[in-house]
N, C-alpha and C positions, 0 to 999 in steps of 0.2 A: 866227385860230389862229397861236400861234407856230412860229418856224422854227427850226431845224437851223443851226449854222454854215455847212454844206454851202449851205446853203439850200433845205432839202428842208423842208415842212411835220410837224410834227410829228406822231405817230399813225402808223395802217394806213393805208399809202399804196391807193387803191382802186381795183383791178382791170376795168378795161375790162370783161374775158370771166369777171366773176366769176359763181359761183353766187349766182342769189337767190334767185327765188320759184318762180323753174321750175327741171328739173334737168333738162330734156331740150337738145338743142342750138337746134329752134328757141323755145325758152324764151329763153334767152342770145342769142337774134337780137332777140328781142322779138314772137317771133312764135309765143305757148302756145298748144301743141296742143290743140283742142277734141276732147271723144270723142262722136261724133254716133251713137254705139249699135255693134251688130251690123248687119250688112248685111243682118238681115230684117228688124230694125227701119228702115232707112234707106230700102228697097224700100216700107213700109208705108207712112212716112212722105210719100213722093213719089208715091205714089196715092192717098193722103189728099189731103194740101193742095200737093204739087207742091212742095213744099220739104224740108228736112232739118232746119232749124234753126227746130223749131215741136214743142211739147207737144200730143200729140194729145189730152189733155185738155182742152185751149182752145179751145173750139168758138165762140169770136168769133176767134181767129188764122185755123183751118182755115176759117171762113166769109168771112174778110178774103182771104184767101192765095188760092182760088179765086176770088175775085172777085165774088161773091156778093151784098157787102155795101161800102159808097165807104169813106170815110177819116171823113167825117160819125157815117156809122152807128155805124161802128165804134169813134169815141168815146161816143157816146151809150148804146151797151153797156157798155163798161168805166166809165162813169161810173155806171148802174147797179151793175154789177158791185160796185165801192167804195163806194157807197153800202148795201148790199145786208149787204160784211162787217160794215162800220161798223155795222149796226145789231147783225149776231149778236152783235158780240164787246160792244156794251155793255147785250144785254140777252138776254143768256147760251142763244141759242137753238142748236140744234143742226144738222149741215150734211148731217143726212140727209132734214130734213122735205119734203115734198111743197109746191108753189106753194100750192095751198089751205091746207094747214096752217102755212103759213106764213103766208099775208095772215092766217089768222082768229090765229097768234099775236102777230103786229105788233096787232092792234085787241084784243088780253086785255088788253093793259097800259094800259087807259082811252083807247084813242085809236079812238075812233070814225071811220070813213073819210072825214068832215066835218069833224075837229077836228084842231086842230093841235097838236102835242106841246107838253107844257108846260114855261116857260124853269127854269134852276136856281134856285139859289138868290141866286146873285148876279147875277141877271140875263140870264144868257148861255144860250145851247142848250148842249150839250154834241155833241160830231160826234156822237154816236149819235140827238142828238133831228134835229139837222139833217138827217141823212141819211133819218132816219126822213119828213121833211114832205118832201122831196123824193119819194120814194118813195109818199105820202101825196097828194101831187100829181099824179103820174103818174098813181094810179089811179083818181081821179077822173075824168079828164079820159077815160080809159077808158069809165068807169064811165057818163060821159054820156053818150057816142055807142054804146054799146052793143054794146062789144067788147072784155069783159073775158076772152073768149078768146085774142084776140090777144095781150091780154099777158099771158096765161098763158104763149104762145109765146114770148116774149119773155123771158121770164122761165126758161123751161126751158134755150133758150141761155145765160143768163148763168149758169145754174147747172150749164152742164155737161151736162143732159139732153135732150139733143138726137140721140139716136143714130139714130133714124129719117130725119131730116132730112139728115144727115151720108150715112147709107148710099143713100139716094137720089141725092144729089149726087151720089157718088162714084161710080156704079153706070155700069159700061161703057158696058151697052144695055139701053135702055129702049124701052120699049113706048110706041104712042104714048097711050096712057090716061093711063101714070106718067108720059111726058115732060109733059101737059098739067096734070096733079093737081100736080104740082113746080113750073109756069112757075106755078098759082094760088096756092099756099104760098106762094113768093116773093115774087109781086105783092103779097099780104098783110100780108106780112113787112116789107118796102116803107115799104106805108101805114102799118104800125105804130109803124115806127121815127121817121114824119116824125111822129105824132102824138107818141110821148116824146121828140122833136128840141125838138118847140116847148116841150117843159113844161123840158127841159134848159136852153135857150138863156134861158126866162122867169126862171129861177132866176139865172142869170149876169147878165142885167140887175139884178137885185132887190141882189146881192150888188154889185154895180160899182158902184151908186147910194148904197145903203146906204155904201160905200166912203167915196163922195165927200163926203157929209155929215160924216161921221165926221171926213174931214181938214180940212174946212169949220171945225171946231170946234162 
């Protein structure tokens, strides 16, 4: 940029303490204010999941944030989770169906719970078929050791419907019936997740290999 005789750059010289994107003062510190609700939302929020800064909608945060669930699990859920939009939004389902209405509308579109989604046309999946075999894989693997209720559970979580689960968790005092019916959910919960871990982790190998070949030429 040119200068000024003065030697002053030429333009709007720019203000340290200017207004930018915030217009409060700790905006201008750098420091925007976040609005963490009302304070009976904040109260709710911190006997939920013991934190403030968490969508009680997110019932893998509230299950992470409790402690419930490791750092493992809890990507093995949001990796569903994306897997999961992935398939609504490229095969136009809708986000109020139920888990069974859902698996039997994933398997309308010729995909048999054996079969793998078929490539496009050049070749390639599309994220909606990839996500789809992912998902496809998971429930098989289900499907063989015979506990495709589990990941029905599993699947209520990533969808959000989880509110029994939740309310128990959260629940002051329990009886010792509910504290032990809750420690066998859990343990369940558990083994469910190590079983969609391994179909997760198989998949990342598949794609890291696949990878390597590919730079192989």
């Amino acid at each position: 940029m040119s200068r000024r005789k003065s030697g002053r750059k030429r333009g709007r010289p720019r203000q340290e303490h200017a207004r930018r994107r915030e217009t409060t003062r700790a905006g201008r510190r750098g420091n925007p204010f976040i609005d963490r609700g009302t304070d009976q939302l904040r109260i709710r929020k911190l006997a939920i999941a013991g934190r403030e800064n968490i969508d009680l909608s997110d019932t893998i945060g509230i299950l992470a944030a409790r402690g419930i669930i490791n750092a493992e699990e809890t990507i093995v859920l949001r990796v569903l989770q994306i897997s999961l939009d992935t398939v609504r939004r490229g095969r136009g389902l809708t986000a109020d169906m139920s888990v069974n209405s859902l698996w039997a509308a994933l398997q309308a579109g010729g995909h048999r719970s054996n079969a793998w989604p078929t490539p496009t046309n050049d070749g390639r999946r599309s994220p909606a078929d990839a996500a789809l075999e992912r998902l496809t894989m998971v429930r098989n693997a289900f499907f063989v050791v015979g506990k495709l209720d589990q990941l029905d559970a599993i699947m209520n979580i990533v969808e959000g419907r989880a509110a029994d689960l939740i309310m128990q968790i959260t629940k002051p005092q329990k009886t010792f019936a509910e504290a032990r019916a809750l420690a066998a959910e859990i343990s369940e919960l558990h083994d469910a997740l190590a079983i969609a871990g391994a179909i997760v982790q198989q998949g990342r190998r598949r794609r890291a290999m696949a990878g390597r070949r590919m730079a192989r030429g």
